[in-house]
MARNUVEX-485512 format. One record per residue (C-alpha): residue in three letters; x, y, z. Coordinates in steps of 0.1 Angstrom, whole numbers, plus 5000, padded with zeros to 4 digits. Layout:
BEGIN
@rest: ALA xx: X yy: Y zz: Z
...
// end
This chain:
BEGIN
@rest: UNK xx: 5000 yy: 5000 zz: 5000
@rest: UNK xx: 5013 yy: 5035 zz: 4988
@rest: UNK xx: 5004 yy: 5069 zz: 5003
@rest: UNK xx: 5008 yy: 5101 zz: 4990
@rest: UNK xx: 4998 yy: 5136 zz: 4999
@rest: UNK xx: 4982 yy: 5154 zz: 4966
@rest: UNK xx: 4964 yy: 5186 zz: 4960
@rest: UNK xx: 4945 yy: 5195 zz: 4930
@rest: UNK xx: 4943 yy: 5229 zz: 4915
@rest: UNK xx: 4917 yy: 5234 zz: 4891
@rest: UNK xx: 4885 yy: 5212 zz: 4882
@rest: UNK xx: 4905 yy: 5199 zz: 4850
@rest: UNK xx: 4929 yy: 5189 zz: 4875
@rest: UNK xx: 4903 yy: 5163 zz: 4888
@rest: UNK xx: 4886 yy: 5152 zz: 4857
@rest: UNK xx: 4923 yy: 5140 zz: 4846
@rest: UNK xx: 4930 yy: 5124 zz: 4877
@rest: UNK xx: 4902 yy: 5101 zz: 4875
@rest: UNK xx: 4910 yy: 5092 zz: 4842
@rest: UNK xx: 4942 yy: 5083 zz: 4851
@rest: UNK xx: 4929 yy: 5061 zz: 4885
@rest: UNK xx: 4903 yy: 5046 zz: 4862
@rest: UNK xx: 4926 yy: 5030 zz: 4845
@rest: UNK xx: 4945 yy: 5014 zz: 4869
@rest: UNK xx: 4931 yy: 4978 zz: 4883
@rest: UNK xx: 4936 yy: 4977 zz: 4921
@rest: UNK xx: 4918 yy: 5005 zz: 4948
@rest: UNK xx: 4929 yy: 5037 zz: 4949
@rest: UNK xx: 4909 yy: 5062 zz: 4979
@rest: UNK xx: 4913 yy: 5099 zz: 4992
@rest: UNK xx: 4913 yy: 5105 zz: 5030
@rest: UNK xx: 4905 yy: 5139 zz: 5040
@rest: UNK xx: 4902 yy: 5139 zz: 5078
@rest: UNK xx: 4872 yy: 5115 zz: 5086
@rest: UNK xx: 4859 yy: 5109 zz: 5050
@rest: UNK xx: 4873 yy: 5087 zz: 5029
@rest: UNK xx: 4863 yy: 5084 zz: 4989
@rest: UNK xx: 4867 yy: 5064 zz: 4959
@rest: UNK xx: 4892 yy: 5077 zz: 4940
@rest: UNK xx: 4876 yy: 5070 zz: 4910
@rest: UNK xx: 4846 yy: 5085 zz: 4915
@rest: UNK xx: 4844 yy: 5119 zz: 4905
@rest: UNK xx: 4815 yy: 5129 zz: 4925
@rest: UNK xx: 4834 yy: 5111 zz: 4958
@rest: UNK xx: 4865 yy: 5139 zz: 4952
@rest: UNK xx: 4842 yy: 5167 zz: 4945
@rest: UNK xx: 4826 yy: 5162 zz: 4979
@rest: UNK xx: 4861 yy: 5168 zz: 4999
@rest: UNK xx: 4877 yy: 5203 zz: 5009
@rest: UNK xx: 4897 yy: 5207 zz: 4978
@rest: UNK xx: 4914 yy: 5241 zz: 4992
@rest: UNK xx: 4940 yy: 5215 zz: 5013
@rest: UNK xx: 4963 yy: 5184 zz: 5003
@rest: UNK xx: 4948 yy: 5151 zz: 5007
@rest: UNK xx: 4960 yy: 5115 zz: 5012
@rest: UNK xx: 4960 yy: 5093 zz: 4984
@rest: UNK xx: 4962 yy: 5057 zz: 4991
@rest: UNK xx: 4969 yy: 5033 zz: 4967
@rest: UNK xx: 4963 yy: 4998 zz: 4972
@rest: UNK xx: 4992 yy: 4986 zz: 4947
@rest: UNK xx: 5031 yy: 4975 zz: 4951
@rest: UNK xx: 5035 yy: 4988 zz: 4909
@rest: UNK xx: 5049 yy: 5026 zz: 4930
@rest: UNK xx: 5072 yy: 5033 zz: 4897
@rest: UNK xx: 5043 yy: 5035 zz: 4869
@rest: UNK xx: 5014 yy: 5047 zz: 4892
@rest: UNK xx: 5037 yy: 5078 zz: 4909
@rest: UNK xx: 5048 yy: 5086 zz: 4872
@rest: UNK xx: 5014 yy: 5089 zz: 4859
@rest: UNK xx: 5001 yy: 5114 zz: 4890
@rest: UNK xx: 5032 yy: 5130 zz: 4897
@rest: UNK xx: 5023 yy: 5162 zz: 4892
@rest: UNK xx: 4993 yy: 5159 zz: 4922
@rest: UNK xx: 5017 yy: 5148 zz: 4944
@rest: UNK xx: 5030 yy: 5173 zz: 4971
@rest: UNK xx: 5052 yy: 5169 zz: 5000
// end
């Protein structure tokens, strides 16, 4: 299991995002302090605080090809 802090910046931002985890074939989810959403849901990601970073957590061991492809949502 991977986690990463991320932070989107603009609605486009999102609508890439879940193409990209829509693609992949294991869980992916977004903690923002007690709710937790699908990754892959749009709607789920729309529903957090967007103005902060939240935790991405990626149910996967494949770290190389999945951080490439969201690397740019990634913060530290």
């Amino acid at each position: 299991m991977k986690k990463f802090n991320i932070m989107f910046k603009t609605t486009n931002d999102v609508k890439e995002f879940v193409s990209i985890v829509n693609q992949c074939n294991f869980d992916v989810d977004l903690i923002s302090g007690k709710y937790v959403v699908n990754a892959k849901s749009i709607m789920g990601i729309f529903s957090l605080d967007l103005t902060k970073s939240i935790i991405l957590q990626a149910d996967t061991d494949d770290d190389a090809g999945f951080i490439e492809k969201i690397k740019k949502y990634i913060v530290s």
